[in-house]
PASEBA-1860 file (N, C-alpha, C; in nm, 3 decimals):
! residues 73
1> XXXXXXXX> 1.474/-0.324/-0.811/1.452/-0.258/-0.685/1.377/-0.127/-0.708 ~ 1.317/-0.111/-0.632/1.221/0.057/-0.627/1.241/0.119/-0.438 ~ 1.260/0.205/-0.502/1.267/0.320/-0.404/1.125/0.391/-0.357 ~ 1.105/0.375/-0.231/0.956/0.504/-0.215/1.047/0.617/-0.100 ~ 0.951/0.696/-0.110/0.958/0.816/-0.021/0.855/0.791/0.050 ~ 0.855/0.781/0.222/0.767/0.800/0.275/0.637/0.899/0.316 ~ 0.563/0.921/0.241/0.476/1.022/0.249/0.322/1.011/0.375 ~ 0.325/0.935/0.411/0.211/0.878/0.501/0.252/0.847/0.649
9> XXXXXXXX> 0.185/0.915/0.723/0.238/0.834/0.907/0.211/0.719/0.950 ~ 0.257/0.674/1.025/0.220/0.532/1.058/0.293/0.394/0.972 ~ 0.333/0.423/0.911/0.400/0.338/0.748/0.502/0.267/0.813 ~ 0.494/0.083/0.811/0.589/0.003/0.850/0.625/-0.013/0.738 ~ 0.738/-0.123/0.727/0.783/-0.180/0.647/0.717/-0.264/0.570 ~ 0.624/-0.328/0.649/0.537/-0.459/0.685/0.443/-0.396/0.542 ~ 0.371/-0.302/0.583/0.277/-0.227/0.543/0.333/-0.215/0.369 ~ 0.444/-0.103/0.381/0.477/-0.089/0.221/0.499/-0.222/0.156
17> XXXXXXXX> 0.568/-0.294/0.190/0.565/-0.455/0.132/0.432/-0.489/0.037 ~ 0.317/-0.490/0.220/0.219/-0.555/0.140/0.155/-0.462/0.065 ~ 0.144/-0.348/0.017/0.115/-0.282/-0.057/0.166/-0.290/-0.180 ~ 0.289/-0.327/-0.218/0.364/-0.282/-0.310/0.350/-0.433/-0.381 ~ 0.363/-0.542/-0.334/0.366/-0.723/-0.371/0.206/-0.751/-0.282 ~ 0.114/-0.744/-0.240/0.019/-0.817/-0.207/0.105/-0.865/-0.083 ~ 0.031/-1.031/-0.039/0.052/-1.127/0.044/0.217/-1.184/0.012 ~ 0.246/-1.172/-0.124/0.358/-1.209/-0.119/0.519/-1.166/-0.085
25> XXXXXXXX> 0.440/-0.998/-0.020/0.556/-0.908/0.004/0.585/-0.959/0.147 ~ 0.541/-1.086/0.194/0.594/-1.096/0.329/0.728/-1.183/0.351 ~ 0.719/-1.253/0.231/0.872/-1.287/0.215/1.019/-1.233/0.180 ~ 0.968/-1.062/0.179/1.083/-0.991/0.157/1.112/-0.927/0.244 ~ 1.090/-0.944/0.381/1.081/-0.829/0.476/1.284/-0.832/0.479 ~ 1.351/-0.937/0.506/1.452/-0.977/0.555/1.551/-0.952/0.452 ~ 1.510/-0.953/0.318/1.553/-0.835/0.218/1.602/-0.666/0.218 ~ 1.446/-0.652/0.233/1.407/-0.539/0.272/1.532/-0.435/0.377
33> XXXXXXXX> 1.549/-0.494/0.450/1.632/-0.464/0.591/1.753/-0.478/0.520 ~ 1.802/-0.574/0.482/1.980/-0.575/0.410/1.942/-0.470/0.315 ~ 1.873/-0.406/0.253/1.883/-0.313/0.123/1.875/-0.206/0.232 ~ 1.859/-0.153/0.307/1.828/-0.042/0.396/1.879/-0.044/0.546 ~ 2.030/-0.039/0.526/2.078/-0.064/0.670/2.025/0.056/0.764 ~ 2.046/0.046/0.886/2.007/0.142/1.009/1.828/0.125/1.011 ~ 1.741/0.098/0.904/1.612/0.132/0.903/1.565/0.101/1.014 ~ 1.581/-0.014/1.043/1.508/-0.068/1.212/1.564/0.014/1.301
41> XXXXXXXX> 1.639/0.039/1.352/1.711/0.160/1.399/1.627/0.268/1.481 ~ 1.524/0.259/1.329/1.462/0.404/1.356/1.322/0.353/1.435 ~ 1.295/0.213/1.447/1.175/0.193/1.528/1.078/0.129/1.380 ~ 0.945/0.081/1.517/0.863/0.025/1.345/0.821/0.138/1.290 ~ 0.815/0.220/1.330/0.718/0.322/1.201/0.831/0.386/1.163 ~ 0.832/0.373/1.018/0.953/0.475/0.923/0.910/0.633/0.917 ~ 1.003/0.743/0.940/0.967/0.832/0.961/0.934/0.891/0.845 ~ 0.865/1.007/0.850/0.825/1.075/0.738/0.969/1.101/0.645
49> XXXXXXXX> 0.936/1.132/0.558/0.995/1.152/0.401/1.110/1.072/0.413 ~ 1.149/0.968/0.462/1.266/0.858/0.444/1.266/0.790/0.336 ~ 1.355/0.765/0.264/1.339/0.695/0.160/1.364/0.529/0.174 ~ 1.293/0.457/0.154/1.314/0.322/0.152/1.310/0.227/0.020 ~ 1.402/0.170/0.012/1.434/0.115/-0.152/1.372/-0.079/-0.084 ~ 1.262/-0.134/-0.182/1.239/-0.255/-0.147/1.298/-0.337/-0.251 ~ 1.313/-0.494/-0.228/1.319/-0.552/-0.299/1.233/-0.571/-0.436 ~ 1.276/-0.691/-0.567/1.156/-0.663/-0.723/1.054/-0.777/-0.640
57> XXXXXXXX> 0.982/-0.756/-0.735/0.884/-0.876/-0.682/0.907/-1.017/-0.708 ~ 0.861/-1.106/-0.590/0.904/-1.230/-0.573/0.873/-1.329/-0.754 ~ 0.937/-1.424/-0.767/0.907/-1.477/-0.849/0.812/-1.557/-0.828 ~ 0.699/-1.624/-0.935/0.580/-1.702/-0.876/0.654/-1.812/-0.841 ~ 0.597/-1.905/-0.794/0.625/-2.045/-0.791/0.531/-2.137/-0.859 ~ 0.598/-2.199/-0.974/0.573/-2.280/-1.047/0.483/-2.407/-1.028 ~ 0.505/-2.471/-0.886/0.480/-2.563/-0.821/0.356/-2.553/-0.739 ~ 0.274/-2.388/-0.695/0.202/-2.415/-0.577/0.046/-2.422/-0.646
65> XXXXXXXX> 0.003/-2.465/-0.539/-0.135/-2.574/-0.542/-0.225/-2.467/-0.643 ~ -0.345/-2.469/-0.725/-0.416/-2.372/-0.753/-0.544/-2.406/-0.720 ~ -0.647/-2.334/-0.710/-0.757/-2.398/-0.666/-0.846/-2.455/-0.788 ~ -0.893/-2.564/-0.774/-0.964/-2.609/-0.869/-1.126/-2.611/-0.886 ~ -1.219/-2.583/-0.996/-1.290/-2.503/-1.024/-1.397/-2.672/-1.109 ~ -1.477/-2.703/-1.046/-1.592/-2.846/-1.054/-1.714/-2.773/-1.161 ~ -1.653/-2.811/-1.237/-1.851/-2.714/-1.296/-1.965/-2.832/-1.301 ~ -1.935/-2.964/-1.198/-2.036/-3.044/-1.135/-2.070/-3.106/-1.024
73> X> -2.049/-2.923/-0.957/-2.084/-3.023/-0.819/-1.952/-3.028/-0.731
END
């Protein structure tokens, strides 16, 4: 788990996620919220200097498709 301090206005949850994990921070939002009770509370934008602790980063998945790469065509 990591902790930020909010230093920036406007800053969702949504936002630090995908900052912090890419595309894949969208599966932690619901995390996110159990590690940080009251946060919604406060509305979507987290207020300045709040500290918010997110979940580690997701594990890959072993299984998903990759794109495949033809060097004919």
């Amino acid at each position: 788990m990591q902790s930020f301090t909010i230093a920036r206005p406007n800053m969702t949850l949504d936002l630090l996620l995908f900052q912090a994990y890419g595309p894949a921070g969208q599966s932690l939002l619901e995390q996110a919220l159990v590690l940080n009770p009251g946060l919604a509370d406060l509305g979507p934008m987290i207020p300045l200097g709040a500290t918010v602790t997110i979940p580690d980063r997701p594990a890959a998945d072993p299984f998903r498709a990759r794109p495949v790469v033809s060097l004919f065509g």
